[in-house]
C-alpha positions as CSV (number, residue, x, y, z in Angstrom):
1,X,7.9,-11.2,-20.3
2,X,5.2,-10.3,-18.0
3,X,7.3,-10.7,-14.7
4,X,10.5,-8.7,-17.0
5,X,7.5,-5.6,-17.2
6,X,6.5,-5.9,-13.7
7,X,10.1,-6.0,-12.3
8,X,11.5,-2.9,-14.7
9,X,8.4,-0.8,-13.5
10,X,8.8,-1.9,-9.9
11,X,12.7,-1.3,-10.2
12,X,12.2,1.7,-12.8
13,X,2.8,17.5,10.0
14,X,1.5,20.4,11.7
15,X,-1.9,19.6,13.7
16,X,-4.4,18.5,11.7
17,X,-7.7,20.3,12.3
18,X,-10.0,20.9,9.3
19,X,-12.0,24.0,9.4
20,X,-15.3,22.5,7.9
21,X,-16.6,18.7,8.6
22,X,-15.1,15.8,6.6
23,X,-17.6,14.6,4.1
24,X,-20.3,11.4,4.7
25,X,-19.7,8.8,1.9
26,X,-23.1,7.1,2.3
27,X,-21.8,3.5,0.7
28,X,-17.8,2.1,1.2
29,X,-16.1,3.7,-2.2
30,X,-13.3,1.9,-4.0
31,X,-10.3,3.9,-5.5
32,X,-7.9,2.6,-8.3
33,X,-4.9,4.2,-9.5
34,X,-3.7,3.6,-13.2
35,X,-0.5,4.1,-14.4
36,X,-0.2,4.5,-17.7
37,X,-3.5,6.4,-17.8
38,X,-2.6,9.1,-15.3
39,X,-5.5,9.1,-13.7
40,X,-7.7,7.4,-10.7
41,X,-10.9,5.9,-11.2
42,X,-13.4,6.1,-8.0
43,X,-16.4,3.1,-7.4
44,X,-19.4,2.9,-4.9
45,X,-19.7,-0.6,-3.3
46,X,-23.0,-1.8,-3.8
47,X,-23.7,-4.4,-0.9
48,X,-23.1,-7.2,-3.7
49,X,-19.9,-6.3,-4.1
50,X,-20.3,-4.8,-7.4
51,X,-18.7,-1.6,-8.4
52,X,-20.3,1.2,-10.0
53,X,-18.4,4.2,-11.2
54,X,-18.5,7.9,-9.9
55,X,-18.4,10.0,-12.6
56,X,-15.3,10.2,-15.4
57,X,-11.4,8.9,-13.3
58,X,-10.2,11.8,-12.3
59,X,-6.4,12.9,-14.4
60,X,-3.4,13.0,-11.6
61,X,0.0,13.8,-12.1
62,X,2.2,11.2,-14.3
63,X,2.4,7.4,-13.0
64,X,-0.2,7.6,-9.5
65,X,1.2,4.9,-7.9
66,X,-0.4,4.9,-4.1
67,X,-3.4,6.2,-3.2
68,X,-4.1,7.3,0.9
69,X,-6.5,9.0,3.3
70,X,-6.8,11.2,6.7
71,X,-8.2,8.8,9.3
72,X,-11.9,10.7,8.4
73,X,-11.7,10.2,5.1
74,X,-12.3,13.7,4.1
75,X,-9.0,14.2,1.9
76,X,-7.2,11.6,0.0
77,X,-3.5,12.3,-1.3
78,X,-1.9,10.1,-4.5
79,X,2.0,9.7,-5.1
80,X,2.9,10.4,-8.6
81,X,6.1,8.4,-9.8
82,X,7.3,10.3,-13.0
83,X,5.9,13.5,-11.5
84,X,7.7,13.2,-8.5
85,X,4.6,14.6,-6.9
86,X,2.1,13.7,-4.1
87,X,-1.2,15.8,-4.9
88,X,-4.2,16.4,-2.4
89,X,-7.7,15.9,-2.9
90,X,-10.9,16.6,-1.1
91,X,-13.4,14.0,-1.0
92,X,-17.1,14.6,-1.9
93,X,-20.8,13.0,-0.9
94,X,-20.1,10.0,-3.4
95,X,-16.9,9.6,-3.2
96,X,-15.4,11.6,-6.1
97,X,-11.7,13.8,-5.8
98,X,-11.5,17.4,-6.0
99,X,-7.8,18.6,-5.8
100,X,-6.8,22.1,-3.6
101,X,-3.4,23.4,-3.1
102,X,-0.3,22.6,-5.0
103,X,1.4,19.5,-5.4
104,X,4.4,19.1,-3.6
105,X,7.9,17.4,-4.7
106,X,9.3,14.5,-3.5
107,X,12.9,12.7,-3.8
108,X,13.2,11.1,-7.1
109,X,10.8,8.3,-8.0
110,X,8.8,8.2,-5.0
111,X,7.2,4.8,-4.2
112,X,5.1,3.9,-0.8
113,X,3.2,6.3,1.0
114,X,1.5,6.2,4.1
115,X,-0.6,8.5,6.8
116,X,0.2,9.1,10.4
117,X,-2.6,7.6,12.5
118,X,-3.2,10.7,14.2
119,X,-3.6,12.7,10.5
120,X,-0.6,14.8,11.4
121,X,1.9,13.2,8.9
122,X,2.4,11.8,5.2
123,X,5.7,9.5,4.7
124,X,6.7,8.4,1.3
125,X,9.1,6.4,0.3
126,X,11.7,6.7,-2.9
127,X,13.9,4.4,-5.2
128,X,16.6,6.6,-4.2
129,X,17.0,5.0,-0.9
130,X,15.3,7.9,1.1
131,X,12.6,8.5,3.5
132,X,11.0,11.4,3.7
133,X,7.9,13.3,5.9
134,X,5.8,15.8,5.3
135,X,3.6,17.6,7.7
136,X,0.0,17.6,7.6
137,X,-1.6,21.6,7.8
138,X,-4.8,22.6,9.2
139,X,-6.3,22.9,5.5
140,X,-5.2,19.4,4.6
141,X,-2.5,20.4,3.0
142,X,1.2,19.3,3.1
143,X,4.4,20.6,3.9
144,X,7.7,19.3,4.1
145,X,9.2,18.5,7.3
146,X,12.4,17.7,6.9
147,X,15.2,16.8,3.6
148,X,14.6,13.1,2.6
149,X,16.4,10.7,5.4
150,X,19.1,8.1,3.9
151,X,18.0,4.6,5.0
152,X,20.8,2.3,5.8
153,X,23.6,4.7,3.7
154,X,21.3,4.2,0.2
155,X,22.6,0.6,-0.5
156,X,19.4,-0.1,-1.8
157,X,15.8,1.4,-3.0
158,X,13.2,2.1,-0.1
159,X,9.8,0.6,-0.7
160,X,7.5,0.3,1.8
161,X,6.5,2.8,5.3
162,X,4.6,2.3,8.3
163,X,3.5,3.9,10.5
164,X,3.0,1.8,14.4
165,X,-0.6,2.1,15.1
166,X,0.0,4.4,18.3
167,X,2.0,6.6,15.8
168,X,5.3,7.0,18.1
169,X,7.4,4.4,15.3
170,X,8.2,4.4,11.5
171,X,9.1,1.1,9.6
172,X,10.8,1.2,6.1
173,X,11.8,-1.7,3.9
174,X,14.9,-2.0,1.7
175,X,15.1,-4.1,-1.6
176,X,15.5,-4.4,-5.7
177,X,13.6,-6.8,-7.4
178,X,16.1,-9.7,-9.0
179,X,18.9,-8.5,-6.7
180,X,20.4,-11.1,-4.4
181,X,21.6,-8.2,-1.8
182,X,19.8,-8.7,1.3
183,X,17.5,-5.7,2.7
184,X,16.8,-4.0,5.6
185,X,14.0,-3.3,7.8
186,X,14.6,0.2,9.3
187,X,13.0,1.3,12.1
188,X,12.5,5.0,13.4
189,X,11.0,7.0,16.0
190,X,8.8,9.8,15.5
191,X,9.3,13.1,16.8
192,X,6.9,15.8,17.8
193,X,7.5,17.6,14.4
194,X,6.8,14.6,12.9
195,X,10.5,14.2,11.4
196,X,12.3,10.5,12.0
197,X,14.6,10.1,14.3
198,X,16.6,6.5,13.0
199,X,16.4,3.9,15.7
200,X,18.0,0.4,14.4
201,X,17.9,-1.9,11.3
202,X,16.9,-5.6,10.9
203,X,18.3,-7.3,8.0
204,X,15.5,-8.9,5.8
205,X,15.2,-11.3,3.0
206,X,16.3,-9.8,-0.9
207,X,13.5,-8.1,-2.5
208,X,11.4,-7.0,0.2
209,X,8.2,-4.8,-0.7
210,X,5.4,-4.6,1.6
211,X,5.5,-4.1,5.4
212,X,1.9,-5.0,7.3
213,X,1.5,-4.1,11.2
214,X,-1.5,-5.6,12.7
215,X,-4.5,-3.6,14.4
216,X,-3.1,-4.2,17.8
217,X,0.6,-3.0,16.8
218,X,1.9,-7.0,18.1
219,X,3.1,-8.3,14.8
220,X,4.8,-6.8,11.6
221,X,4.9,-8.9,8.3
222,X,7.2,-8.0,5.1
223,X,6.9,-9.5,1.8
224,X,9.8,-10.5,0.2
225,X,10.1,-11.3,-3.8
226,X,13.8,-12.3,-3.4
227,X,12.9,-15.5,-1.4
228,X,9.0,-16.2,-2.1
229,X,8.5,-15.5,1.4
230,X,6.7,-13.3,4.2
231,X,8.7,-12.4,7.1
232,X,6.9,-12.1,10.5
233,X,8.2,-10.1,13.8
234,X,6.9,-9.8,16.9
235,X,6.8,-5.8,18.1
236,X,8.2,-5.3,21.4
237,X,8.6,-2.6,23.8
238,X,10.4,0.2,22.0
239,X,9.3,-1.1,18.4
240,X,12.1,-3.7,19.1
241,X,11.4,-6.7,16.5
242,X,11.9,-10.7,16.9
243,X,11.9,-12.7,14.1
244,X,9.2,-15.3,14.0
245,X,9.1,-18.3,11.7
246,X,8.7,-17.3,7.9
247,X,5.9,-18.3,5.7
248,X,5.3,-19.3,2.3
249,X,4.1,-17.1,-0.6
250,X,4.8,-18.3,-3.9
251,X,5.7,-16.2,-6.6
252,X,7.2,-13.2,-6.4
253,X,4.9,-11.8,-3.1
254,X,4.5,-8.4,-3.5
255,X,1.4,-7.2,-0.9
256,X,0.7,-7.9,3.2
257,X,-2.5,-6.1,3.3
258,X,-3.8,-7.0,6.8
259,X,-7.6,-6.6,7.1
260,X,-8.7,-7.9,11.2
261,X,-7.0,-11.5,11.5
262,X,-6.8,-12.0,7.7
263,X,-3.6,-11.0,5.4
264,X,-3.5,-10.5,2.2
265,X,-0.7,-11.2,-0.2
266,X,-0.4,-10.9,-4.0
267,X,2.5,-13.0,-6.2
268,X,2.6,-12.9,-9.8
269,X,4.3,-13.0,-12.7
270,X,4.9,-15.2,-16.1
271,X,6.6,-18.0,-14.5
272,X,4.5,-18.1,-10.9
273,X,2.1,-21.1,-12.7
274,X,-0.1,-22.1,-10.1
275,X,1.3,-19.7,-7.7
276,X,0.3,-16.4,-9.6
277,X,-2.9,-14.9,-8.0
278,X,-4.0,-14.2,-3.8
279,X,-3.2,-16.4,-1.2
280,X,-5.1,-15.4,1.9
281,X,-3.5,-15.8,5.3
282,X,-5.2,-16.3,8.8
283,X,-3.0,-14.1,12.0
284,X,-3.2,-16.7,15.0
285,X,-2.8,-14.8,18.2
286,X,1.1,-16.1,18.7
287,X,1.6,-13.6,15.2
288,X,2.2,-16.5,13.5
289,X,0.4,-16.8,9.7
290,X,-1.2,-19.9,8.1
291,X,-2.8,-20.0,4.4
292,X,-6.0,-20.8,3.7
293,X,-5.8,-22.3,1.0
294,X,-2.7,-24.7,-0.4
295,X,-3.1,-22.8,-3.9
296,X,-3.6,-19.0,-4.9
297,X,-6.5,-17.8,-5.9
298,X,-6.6,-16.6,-9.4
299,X,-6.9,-12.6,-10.2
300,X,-5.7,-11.5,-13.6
301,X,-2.1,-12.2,-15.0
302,X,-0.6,-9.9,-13.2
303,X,-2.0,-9.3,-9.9
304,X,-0.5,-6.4,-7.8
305,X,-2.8,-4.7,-5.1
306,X,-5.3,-6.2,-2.7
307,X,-8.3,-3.6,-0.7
308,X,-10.7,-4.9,1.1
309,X,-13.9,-3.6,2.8
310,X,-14.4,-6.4,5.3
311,X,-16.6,-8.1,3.3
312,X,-15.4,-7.9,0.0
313,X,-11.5,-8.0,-2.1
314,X,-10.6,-6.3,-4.9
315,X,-7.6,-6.7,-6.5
316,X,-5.7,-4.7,-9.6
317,X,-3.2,-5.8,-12.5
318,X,-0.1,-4.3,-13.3
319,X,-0.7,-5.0,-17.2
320,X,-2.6,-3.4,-20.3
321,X,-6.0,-5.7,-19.2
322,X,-7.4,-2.1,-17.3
323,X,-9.5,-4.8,-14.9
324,X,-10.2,-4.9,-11.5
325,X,-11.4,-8.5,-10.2
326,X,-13.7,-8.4,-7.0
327,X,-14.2,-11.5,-4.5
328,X,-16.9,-12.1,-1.5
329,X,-14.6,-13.1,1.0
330,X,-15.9,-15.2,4.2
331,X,-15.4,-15.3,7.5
332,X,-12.4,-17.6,7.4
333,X,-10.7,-16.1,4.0
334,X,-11.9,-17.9,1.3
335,X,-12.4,-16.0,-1.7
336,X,-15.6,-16.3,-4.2
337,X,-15.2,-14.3,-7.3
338,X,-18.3,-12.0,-7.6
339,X,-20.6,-12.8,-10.4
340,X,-19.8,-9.7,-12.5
341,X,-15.9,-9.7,-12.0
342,X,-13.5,-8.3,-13.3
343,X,-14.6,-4.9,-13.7
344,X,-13.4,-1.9,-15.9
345,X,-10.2,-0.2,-13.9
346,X,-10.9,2.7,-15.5
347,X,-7.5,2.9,-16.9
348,X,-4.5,0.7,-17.7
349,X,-1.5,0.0,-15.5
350,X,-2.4,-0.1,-11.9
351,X,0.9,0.1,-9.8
352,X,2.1,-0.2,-5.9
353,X,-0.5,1.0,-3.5
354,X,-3.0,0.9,-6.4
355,X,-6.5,0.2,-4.8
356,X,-7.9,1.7,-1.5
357,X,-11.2,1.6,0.4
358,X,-11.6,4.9,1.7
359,X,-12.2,4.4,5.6
């Protein structure tokens, strides 16, 4: 039943120059969006690893799903799936969300979201099969570049973007949970007005969700639900992709969080038994990923969204348990659960792209 709920739900610009300084979070903060509560709770990171909570969670337009920053950290926008909205907020001293300026629309049920490495750009994702871009203003603010872009003529929902860490290159990832149809990895190029220009598709595994891209821009993974398996690729010159050899990630992978040399990858569901929870990958230098452990590590029934701070993970459940569960995580990936964990989420539901460490 659980893996039915997660599957229905999972089915279901301009220059950037702020006019006044970002704000100085003086400890790492934690943010959690939840679902079916509408709203996102924010946590200080004490050096522990435990999470205390700023203030009341702050009420967002219906079903936050992701949750993303400016490279300074000084504004934080969240992708609202019933609302069809992506709203802005400022971030304060501790931490906590102040939203400015109106919401703007996406294409129906938007999904992944993610922010140009230079600040200039927000790209999000829809189940409609679209990507689309919006400029980043001077304010913080959005604007729509372009109408949403068609990936690979709509045969399937889009789910996850990326942007290339030197910004010139888009990645998008095609897939239905429980549908045998085989996706797509699209690839674009970015041009100066931050609109896509499409470039080629890669066909991928069935079910595909997340897409992680290294620090370095060498290596580009993509979980895929359809097969229980992440798909590596080596980057090449002109964002072209080769196929390395695929890894492991029982059940039902949904994340590839990369955090340094360490990835992170979160299965689930009622049937995973000993697979359900986070198995933690190691990135050698030839791109290729190995697990650290044989077995996951346990974090809640229904575990959905890895963050990390470097030294700590946190991880949030796409059920009614509203819980958070927190790990010290080593040098080589192994997880210890910290002594408090799990923690209160704040609210119930937390979805896609549901936990961030603001940078």
């Amino acid at each position: 039943m659980i893996r039915a709920v997660l599957t229905a739900v999972l089915v279901a610009g301009a220059v950037f120059a702020p006019t006044a300084s970002a704000s100085v979070v003086a400890a790492p903060t934690l943010y959690v969006t939840n679902g079916m509560s509408d709203n996102v709770a924010v946590f200080t990171i004490q050096p522990s690893g435990d999470l205390d909570p700023v203030g009341r969670p702050v009420e967002v337009p219906a079903q936050p799903r992701g949750i993303v920053f400016l490279p300074n950290g000084g504004v934080a926008y969240v992708v609202s799936g019933t609302a069809r909205r992506i709203s802005s907020y400022r971030v304060g001293p501790r931490g906590e969300l102040t939203r400015f300026g109106e919401p703007v629309e996406t294409a129906d049920d938007p999904f992944g979201i993610t922010v140009a490495p230079d600040g200039r750009a927000v790209y999000v994702t829809s189940f409609d099969g679209t990507v689309s871009a919006f400029a980043v203003r001077a304010d913080g603010s959005l604007e729509a570049v372009s109408k949403p872009l068609l990936v690979d003529g709509g045969r399937l929902g889009t789910r996850d973007v990326e942007v290339s860490p030197d910004g010139r290159y888009v990645f998008v990832s095609t897939g239905e949970p429980e549908n045998p149809t085989r996706g797509v990895l699209a690839t674009f190029a970015v041009r100066a007005d931050r609109t896509l220009e499409p470039l080629r598709t890669t066909e991928i595994d069935p079910g595909a969700f997340d897409i992680g891209v290294t620090p370095d821009g060498r290596f580009l993974y993509v979980a895929c639900s359809g097969t229980d398996r992440v798909l590596p690729f080596r980057i090449g010159p002109g964002a072209v992709l080769s196929p390395l050899p695929a890894v492991a990630a029982p059940v039902f992978p949904v994340s590839a969080v990369i955090k340094g040399r360490l990835m992170f990858v979160t299965a689930g569901g009622d049937d995973a038994g000993a697979g359900a929870g986070v198995w933690v990958f190691t990135i050698g230098a030839d791109g290729t990923p190995r697990p650290v452990r044989d077995t996951a590590t346990a974090a809640g029934a229904v575990p959905v969204w890895p963050a990390s701070d470097g030294r700590h993970l946190y991880v949030s459940n796409e059920d009614l348990s509203a819980r958070v569960f927190g790990f010290d995580v080593s040098r080589d990936g192994e997880l210890a659960p910290l002594a408090r964990s799990p923690f209160p989420a704040g609210g119930r539901f937390s979805m896609y792209q549901s936990t961030a460490v603001r940078p």
